[in-house]
gemmi code that builds the backbone of each chain (N, CA, C; Angstrom):
import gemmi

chains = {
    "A": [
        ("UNK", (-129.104, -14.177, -33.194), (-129.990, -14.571, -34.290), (-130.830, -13.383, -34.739)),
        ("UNK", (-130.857, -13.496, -36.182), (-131.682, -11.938, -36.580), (-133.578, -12.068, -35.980)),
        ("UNK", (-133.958, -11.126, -35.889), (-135.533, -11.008, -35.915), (-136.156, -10.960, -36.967)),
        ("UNK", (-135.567, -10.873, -37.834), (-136.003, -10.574, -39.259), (-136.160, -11.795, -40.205)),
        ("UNK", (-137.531, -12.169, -40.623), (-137.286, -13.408, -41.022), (-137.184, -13.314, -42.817)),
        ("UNK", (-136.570, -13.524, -43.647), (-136.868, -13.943, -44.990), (-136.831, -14.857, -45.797)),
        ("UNK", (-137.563, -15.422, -47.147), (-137.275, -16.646, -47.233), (-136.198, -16.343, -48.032)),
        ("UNK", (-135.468, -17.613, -48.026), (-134.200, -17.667, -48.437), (-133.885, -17.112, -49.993)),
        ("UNK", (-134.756, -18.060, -50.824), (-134.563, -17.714, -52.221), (-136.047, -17.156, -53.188)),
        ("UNK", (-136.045, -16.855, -53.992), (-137.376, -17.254, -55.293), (-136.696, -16.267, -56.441)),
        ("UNK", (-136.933, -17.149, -57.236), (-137.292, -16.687, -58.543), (-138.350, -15.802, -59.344)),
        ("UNK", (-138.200, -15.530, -60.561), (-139.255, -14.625, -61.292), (-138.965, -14.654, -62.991)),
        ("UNK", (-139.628, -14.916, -63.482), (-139.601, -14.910, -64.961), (-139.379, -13.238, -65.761)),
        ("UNK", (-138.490, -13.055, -66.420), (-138.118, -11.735, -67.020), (-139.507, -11.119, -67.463)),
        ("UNK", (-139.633, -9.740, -66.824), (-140.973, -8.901, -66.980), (-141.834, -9.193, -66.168)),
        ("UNK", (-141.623, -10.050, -65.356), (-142.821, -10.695, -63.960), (-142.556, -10.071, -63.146)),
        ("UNK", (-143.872, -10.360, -62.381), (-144.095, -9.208, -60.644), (-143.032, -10.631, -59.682)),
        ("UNK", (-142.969, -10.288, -58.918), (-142.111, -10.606, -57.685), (-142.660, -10.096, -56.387)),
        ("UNK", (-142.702, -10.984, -55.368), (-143.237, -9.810, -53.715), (-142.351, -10.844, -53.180)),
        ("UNK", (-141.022, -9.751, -52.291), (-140.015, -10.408, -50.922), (-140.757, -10.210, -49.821)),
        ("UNK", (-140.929, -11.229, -49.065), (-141.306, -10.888, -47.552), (-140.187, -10.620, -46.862)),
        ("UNK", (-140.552, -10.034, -45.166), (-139.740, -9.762, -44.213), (-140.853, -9.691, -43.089)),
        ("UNK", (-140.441, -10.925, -42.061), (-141.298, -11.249, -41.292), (-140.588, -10.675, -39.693)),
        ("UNK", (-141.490, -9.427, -39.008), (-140.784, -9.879, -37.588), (-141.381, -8.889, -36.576)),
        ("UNK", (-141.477, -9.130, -35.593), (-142.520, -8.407, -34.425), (-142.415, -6.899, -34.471)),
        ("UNK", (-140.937, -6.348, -34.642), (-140.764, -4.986, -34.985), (-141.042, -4.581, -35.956)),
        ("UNK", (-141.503, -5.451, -36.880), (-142.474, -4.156, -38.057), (-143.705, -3.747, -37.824)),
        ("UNK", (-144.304, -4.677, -36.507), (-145.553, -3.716, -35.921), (-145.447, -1.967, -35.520)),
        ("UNK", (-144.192, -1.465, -35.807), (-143.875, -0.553, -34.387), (-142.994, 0.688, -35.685)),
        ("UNK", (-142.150, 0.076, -36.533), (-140.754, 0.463, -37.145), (-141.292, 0.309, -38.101)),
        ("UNK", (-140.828, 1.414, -39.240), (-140.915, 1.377, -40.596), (-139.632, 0.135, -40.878)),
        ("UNK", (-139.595, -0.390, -42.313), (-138.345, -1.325, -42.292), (-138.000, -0.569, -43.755)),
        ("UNK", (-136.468, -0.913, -44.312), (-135.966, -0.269, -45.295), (-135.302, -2.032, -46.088)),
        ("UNK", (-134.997, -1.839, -47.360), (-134.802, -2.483, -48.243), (-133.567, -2.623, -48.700)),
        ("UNK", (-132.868, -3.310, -49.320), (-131.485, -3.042, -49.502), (-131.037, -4.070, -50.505)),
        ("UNK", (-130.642, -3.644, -52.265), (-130.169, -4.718, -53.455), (-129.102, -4.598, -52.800)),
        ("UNK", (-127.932, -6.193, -53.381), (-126.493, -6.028, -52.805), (-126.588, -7.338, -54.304)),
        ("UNK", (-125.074, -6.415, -54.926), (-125.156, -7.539, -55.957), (-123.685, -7.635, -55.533)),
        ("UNK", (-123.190, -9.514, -56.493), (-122.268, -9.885, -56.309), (-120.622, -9.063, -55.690)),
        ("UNK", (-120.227, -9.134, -54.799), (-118.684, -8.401, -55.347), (-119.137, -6.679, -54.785)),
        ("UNK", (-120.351, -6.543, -54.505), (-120.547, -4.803, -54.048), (-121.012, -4.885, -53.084)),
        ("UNK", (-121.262, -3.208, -52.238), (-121.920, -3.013, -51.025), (-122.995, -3.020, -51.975)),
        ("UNK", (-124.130, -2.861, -50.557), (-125.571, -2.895, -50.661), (-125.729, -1.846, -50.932)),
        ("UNK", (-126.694, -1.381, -51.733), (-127.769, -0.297, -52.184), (-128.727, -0.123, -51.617)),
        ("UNK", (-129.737, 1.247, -51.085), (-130.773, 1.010, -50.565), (-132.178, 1.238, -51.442)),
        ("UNK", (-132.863, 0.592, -51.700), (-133.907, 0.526, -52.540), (-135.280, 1.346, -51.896)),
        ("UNK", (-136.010, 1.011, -50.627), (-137.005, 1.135, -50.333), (-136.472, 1.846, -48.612)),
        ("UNK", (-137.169, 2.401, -48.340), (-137.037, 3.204, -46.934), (-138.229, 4.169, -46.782)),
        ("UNK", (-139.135, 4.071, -45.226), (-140.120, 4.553, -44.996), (-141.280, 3.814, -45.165)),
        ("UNK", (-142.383, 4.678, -45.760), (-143.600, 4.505, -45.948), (-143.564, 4.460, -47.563)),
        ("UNK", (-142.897, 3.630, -48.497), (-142.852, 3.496, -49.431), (-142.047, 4.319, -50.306)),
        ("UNK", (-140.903, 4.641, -49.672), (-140.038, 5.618, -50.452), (-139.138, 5.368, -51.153)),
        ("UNK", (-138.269, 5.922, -52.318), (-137.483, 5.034, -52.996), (-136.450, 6.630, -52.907)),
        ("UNK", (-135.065, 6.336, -52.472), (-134.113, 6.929, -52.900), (-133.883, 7.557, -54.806)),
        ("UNK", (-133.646, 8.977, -54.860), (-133.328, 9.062, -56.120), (-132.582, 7.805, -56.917)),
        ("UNK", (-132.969, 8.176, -57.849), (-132.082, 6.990, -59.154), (-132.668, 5.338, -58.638)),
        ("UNK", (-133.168, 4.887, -58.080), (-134.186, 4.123, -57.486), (-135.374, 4.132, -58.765)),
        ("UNK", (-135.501, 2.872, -60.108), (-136.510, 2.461, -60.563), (-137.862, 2.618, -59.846)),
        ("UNK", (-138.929, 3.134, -60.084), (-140.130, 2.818, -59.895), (-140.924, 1.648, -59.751)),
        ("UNK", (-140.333, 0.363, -60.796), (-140.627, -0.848, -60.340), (-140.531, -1.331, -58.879)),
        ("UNK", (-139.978, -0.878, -58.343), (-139.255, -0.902, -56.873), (-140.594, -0.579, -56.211)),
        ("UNK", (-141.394, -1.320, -55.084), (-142.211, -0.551, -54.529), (-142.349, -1.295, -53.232)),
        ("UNK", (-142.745, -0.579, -51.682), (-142.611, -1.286, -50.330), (-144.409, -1.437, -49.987)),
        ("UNK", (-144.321, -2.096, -49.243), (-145.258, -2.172, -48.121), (-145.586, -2.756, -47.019)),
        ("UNK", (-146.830, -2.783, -45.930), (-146.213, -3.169, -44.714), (-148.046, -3.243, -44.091)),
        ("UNK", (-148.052, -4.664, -43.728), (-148.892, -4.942, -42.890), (-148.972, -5.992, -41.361)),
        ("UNK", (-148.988, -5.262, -40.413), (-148.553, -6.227, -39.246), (-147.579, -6.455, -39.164)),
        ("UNK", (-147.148, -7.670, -38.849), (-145.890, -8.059, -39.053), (-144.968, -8.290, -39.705)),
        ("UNK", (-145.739, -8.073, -40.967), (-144.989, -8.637, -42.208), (-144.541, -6.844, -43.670)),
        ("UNK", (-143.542, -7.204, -43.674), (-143.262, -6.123, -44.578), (-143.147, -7.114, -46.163)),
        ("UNK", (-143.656, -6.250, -47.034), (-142.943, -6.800, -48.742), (-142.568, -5.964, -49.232)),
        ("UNK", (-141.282, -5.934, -50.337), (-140.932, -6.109, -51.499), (-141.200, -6.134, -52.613)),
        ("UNK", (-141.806, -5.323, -53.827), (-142.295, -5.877, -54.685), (-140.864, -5.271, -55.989)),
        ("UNK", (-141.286, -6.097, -56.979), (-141.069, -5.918, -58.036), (-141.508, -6.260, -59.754)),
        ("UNK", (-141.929, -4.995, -60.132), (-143.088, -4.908, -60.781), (-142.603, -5.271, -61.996)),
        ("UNK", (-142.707, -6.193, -62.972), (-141.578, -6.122, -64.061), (-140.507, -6.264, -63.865)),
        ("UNK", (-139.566, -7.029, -63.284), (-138.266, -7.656, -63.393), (-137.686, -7.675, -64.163)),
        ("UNK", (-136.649, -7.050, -63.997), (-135.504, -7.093, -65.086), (-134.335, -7.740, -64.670)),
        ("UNK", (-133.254, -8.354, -65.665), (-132.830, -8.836, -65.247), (-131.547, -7.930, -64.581)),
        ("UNK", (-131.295, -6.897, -64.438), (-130.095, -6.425, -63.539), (-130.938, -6.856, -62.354)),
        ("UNK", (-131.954, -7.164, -61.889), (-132.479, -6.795, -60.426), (-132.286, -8.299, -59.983)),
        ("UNK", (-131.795, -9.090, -60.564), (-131.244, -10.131, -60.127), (-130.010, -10.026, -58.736)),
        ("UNK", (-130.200, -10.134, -57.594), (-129.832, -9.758, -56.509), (-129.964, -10.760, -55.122)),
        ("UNK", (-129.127, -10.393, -54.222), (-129.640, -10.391, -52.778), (-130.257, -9.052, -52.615)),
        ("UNK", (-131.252, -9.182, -51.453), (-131.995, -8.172, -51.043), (-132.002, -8.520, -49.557)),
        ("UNK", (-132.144, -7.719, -48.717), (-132.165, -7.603, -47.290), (-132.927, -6.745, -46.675)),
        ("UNK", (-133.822, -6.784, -45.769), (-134.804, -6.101, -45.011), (-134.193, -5.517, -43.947)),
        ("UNK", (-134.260, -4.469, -43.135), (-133.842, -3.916, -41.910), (-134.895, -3.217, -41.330)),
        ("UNK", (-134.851, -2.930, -39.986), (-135.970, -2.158, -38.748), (-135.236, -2.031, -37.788)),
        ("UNK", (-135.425, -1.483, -36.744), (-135.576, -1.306, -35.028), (-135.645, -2.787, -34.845)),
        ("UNK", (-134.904, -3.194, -33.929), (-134.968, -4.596, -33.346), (-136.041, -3.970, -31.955)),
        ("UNK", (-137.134, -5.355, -31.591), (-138.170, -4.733, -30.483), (-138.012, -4.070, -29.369)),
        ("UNK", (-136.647, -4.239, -29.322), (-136.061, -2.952, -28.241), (-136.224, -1.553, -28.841)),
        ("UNK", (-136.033, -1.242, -29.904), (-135.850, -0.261, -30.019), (-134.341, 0.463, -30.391)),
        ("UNK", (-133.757, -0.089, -29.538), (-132.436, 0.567, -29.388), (-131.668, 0.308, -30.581)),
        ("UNK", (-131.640, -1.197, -31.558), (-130.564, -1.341, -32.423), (-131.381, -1.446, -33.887)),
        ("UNK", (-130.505, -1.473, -34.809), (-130.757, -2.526, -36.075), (-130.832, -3.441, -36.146)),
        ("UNK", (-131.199, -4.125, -36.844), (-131.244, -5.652, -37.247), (-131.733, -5.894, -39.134)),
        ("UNK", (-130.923, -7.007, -39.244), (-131.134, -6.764, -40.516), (-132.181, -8.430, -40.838)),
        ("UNK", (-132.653, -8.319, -42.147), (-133.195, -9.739, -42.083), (-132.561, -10.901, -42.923)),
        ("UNK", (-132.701, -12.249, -43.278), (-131.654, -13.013, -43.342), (-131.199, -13.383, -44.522)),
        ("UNK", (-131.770, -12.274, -45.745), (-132.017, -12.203, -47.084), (-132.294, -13.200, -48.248)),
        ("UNK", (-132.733, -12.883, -49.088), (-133.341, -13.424, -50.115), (-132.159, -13.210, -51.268)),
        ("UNK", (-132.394, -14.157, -51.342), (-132.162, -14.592, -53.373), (-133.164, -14.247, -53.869)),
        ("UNK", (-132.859, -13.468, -54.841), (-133.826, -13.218, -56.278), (-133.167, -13.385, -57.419)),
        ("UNK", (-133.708, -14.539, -58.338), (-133.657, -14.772, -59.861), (-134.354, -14.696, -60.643)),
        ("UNK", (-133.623, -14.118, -61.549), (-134.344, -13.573, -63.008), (-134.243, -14.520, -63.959)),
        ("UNK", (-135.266, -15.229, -64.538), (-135.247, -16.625, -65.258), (-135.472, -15.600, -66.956)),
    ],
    "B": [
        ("UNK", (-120.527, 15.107, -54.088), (-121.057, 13.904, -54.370), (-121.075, 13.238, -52.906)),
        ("UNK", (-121.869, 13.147, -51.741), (-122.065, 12.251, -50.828), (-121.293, 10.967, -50.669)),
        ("UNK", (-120.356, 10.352, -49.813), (-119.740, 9.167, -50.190), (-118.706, 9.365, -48.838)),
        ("UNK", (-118.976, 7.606, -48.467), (-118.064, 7.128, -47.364), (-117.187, 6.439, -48.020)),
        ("UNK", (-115.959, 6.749, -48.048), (-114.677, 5.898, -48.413), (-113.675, 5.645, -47.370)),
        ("UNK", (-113.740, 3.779, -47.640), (-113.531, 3.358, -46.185), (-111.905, 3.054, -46.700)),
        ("UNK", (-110.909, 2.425, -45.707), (-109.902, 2.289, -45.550), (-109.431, 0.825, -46.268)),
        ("UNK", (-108.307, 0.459, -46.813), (-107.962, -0.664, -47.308), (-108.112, -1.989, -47.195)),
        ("UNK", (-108.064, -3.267, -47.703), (-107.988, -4.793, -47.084), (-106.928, -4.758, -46.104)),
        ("UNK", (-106.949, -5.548, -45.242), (-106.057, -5.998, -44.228), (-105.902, -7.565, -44.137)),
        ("UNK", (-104.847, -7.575, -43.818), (-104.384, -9.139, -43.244), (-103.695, -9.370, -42.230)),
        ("UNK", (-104.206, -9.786, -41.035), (-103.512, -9.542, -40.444), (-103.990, -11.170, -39.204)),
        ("UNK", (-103.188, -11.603, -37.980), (-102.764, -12.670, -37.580), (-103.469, -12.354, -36.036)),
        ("UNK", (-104.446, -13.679, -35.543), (-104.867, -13.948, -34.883), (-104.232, -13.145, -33.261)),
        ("UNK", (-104.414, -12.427, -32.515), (-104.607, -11.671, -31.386), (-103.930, -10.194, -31.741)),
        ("UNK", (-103.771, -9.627, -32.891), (-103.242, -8.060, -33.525), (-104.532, -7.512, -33.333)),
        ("UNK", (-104.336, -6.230, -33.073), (-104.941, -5.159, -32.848), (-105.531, -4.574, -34.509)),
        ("UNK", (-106.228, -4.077, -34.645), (-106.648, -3.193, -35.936), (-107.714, -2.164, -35.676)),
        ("UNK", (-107.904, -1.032, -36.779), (-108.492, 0.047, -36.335), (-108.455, 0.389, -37.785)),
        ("UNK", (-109.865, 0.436, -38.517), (-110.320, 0.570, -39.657), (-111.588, 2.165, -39.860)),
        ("UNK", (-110.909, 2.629, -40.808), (-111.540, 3.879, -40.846), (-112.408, 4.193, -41.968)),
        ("UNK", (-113.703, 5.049, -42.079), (-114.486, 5.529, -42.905), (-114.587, 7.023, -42.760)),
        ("UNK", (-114.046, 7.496, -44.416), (-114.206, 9.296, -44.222), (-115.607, 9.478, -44.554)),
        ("UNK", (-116.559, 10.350, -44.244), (-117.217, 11.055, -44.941), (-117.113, 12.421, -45.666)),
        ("UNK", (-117.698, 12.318, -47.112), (-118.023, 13.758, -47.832), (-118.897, 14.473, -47.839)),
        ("UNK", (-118.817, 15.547, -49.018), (-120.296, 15.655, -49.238), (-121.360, 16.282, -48.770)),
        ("UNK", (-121.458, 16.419, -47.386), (-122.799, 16.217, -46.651), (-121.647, 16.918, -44.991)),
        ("UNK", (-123.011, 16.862, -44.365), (-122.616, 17.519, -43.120), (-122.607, 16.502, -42.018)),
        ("UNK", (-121.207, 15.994, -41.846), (-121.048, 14.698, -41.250), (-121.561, 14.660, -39.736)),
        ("UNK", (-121.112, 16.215, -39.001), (-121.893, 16.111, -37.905), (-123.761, 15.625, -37.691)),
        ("UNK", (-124.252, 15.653, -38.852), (-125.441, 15.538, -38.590), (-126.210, 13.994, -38.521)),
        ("UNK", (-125.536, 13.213, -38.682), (-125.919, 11.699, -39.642), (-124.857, 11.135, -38.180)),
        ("UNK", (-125.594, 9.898, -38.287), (-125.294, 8.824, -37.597), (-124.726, 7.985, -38.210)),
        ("UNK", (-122.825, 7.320, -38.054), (-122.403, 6.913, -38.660), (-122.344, 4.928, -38.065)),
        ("UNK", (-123.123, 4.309, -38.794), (-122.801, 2.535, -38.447), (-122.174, 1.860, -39.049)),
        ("UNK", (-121.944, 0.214, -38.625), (-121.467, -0.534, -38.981), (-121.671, -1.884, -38.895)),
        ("UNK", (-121.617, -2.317, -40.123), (-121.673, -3.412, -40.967), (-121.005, -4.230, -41.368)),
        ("UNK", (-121.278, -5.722, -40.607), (-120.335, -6.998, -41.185), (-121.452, -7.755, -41.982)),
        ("UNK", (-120.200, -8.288, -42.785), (-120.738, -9.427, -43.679), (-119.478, -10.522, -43.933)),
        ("UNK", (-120.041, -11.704, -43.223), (-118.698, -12.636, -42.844), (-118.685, -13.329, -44.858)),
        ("UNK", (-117.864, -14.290, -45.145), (-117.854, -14.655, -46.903), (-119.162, -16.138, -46.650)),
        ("UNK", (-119.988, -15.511, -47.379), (-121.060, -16.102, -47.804), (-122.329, -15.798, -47.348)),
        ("UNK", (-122.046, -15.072, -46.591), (-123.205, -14.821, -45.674), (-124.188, -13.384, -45.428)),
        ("UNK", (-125.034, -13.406, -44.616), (-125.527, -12.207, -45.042), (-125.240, -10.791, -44.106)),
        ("UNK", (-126.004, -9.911, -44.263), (-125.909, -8.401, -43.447), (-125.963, -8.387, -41.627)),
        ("UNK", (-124.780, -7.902, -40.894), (-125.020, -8.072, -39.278), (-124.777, -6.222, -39.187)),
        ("UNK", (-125.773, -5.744, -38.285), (-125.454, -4.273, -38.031), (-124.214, -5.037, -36.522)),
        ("UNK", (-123.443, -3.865, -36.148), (-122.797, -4.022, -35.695), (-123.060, -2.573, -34.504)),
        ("UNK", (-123.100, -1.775, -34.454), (-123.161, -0.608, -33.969), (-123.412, 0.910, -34.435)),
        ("UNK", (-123.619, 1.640, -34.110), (-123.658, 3.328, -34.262), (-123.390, 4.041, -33.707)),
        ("UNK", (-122.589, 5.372, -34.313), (-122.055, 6.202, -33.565), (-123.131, 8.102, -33.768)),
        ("UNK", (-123.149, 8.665, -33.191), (-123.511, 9.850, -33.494), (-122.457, 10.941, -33.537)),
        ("UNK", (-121.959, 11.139, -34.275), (-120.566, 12.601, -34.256), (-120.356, 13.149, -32.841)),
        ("UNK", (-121.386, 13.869, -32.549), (-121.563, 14.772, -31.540), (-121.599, 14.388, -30.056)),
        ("UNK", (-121.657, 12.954, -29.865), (-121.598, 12.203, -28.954), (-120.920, 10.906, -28.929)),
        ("UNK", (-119.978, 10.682, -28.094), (-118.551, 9.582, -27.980), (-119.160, 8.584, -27.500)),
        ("UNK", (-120.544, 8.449, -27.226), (-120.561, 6.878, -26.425), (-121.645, 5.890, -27.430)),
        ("UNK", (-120.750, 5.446, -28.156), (-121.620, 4.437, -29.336), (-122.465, 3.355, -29.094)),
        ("UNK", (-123.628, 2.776, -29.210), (-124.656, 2.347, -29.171), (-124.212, 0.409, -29.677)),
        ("UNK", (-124.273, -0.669, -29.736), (-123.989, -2.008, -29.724), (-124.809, -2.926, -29.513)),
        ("UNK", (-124.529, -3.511, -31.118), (-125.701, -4.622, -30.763), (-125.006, -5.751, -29.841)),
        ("UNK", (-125.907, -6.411, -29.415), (-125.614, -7.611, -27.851), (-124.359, -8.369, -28.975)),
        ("UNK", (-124.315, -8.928, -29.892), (-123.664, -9.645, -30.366), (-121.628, -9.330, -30.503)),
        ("UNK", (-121.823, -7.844, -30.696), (-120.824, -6.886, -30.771), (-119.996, -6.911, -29.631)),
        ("UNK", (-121.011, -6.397, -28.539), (-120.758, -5.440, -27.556), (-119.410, -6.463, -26.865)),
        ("UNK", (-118.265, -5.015, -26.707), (-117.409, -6.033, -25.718), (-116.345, -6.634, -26.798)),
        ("UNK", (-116.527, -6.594, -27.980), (-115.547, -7.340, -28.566), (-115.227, -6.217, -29.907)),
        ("UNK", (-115.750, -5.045, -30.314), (-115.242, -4.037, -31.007), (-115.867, -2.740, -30.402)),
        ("UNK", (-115.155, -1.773, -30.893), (-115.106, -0.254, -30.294), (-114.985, 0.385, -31.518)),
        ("UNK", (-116.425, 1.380, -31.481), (-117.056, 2.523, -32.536), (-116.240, 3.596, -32.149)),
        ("UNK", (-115.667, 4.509, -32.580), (-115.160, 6.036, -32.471), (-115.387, 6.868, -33.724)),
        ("UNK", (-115.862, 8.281, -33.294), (-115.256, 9.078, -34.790), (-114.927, 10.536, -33.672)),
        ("UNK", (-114.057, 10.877, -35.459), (-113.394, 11.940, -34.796), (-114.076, 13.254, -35.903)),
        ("UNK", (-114.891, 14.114, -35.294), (-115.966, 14.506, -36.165), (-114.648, 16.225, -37.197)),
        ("UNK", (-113.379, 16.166, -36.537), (-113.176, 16.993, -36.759), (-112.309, 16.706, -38.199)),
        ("UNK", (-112.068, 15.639, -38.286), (-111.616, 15.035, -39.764), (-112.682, 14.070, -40.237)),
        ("UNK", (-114.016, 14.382, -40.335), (-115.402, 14.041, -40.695), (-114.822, 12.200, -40.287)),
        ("UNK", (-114.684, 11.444, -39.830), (-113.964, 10.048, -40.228), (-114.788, 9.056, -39.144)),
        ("UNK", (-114.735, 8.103, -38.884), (-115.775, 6.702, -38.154), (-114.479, 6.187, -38.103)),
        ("UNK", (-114.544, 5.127, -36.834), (-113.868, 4.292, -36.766), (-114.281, 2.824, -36.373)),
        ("UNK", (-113.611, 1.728, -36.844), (-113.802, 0.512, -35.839), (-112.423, -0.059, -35.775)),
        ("UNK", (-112.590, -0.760, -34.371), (-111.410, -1.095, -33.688), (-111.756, -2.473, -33.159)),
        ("UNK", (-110.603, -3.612, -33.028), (-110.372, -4.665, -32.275), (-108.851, -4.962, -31.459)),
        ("UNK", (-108.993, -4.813, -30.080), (-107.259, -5.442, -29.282), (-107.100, -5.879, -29.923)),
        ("UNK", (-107.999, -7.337, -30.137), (-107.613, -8.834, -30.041), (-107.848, -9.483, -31.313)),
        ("UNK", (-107.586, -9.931, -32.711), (-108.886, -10.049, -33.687), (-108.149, -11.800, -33.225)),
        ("UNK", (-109.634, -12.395, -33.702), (-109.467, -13.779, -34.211), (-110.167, -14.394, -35.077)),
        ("UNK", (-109.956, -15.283, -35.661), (-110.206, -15.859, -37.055), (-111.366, -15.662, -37.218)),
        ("UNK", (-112.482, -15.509, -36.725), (-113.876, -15.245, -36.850), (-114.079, -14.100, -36.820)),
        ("UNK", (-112.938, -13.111, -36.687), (-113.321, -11.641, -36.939), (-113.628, -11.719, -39.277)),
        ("UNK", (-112.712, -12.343, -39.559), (-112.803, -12.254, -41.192), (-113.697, -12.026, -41.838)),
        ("UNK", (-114.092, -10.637, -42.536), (-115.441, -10.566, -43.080), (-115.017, -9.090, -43.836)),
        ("UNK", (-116.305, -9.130, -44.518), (-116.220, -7.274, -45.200), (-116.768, -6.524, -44.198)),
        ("UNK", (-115.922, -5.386, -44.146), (-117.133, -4.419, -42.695), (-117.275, -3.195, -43.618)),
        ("UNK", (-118.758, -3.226, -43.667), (-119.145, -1.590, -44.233), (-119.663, -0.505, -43.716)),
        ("UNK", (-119.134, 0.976, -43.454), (-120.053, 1.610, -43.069), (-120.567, 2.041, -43.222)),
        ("UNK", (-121.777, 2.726, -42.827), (-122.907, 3.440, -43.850), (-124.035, 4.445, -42.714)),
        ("UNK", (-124.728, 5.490, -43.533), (-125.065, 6.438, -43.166), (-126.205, 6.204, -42.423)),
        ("UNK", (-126.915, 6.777, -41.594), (-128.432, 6.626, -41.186), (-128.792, 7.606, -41.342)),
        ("UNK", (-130.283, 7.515, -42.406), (-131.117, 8.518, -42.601), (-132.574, 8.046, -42.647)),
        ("UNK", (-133.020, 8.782, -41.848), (-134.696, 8.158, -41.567), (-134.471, 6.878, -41.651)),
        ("UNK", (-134.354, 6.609, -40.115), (-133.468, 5.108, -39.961), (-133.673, 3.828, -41.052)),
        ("UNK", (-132.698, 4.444, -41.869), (-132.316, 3.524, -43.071), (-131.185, 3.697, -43.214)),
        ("UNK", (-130.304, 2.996, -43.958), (-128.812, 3.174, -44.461), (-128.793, 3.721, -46.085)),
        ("UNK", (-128.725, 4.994, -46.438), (-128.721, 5.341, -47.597), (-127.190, 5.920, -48.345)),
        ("UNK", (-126.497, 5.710, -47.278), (-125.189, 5.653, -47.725), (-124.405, 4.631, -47.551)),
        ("UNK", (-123.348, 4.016, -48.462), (-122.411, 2.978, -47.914), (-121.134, 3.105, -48.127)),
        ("UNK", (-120.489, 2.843, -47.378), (-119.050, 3.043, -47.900), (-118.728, 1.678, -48.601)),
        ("UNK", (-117.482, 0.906, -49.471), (-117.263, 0.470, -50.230), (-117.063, -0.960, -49.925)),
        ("UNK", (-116.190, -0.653, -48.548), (-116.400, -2.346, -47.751), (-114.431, -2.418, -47.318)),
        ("UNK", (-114.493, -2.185, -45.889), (-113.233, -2.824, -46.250), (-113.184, -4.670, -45.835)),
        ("UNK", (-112.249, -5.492, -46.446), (-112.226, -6.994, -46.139), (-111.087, -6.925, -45.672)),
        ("UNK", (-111.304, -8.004, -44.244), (-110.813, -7.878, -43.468), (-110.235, -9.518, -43.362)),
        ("UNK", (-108.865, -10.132, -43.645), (-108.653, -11.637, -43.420), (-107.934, -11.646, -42.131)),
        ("UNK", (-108.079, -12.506, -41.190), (-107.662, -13.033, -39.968), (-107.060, -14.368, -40.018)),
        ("UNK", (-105.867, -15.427, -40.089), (-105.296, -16.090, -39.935), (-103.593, -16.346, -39.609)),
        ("UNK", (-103.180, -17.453, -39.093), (-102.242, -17.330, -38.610), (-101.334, -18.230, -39.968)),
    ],
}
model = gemmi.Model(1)
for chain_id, residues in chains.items():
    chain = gemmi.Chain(chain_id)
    for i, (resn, *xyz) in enumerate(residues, 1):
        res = gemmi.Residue()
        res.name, res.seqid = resn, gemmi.SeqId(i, " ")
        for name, pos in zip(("N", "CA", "C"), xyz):
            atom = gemmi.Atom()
            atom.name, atom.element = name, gemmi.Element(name[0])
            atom.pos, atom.b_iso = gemmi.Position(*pos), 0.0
            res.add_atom(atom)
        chain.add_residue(res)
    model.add_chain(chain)
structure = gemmi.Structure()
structure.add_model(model)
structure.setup_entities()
């Protein structure tokens, strides 16, 4: 079972803010990284670090991280960003990955 | 241009062996930690393991361990995953992808993998 908790789905109205959670004991410890995956493709990585965004990575795109809980934001939604998204960290061992159990995001 | 390009779909029949490969470009493959990634149909992201080039003894999550085998062969930049035995619950896309500042910022394309008899 993952450590990583997310809620399953939410929505967002075109040009609206959006915040994904990712809930799990190893984000006390582990930076966590972000990841769009649209229909039919591999995943993309969006967010990684202390708020970092890979080149070619929108600016709307932005991370953060308190306690246990990491978010997601998205500042202005568009509708390509209509997606699964997935959270990852250090599982509390340390030793592996783990990913979290991803979100639906819709663009209304 | 940076890029893992992984090996073809397969089909193949409940206790066959398979051994699925990812090249890397681009980039200096010895340096990057190469993993792997299932995603069964519908469902979401499972890390599966990691390998480091420079070192043969690959790392497994509990779920894995025991039922697939990580290899690369750093001298044709390439990753591998392997199963003796597959069975119907092996069926899924497996992707591999890069670790950098433990994140995955590379992916290879996905190979899908069907298991039935």
């Amino acid at each position: 079972s993952s450590e990583l908790t997310q809620d399953p789905a939410v929505s967002v109205a075109l040009g609206q803010t959006v915040r994904i959670t990712c809930q799990g004991d190893s984000l006390r410890i582990f930076y966590e990284s972000w990841y769009q995956q649209k229909p039919g493709q591999a995943p993309v990585l969006v967010i990684y670090g202390k708020n970092n965004r890979p080149s070619g990575i929108p600016d709307r795109f932005s991370g953060s991280s308190s306690g246990n809980t990491a978010s997601l934001t998205i500042t202005g939604a568009q509708a390509e960003d209509e997606a699964d998204y997935y959270c990852s960290s250090r599982d509390s061992s340390g030793s592996h990955h783990v990913f979290g159990t991803g979100t639906k995001v819709t663009v209304l | 241009e940076v890029q893992l390009v992984q090996s073809g779909a397969e089909v193949k029949k409940p206790g066959e062996s398979l051994k699925i490969s990812c090249k890397g470009s681009g980039y200096n493959f010895s340096n990057y930690y190469i993993g792997w990634v299932r995603q069964m149909p519908g469902r979401g992201l499972e890390w599966m393991g990691i390998i480091y080039p420079g070192d043969p003894d690959a790392r497994y999550s509990p779920s894995f361990q025991g039922h697939v085998t990580i290899s690369v062969d750093k001298s044709i930049t390439t990753a591998y995953l392997q199963w003796s035995s597959l069975k119907a619950s092996d069926t899924a896309t497996y992707f591999c992808v890069r670790e950098y500042s433990q994140a995955f910022d590379v992916w290879g394309q996905g190979t899908m993998l069907s298991v039935f008899s």
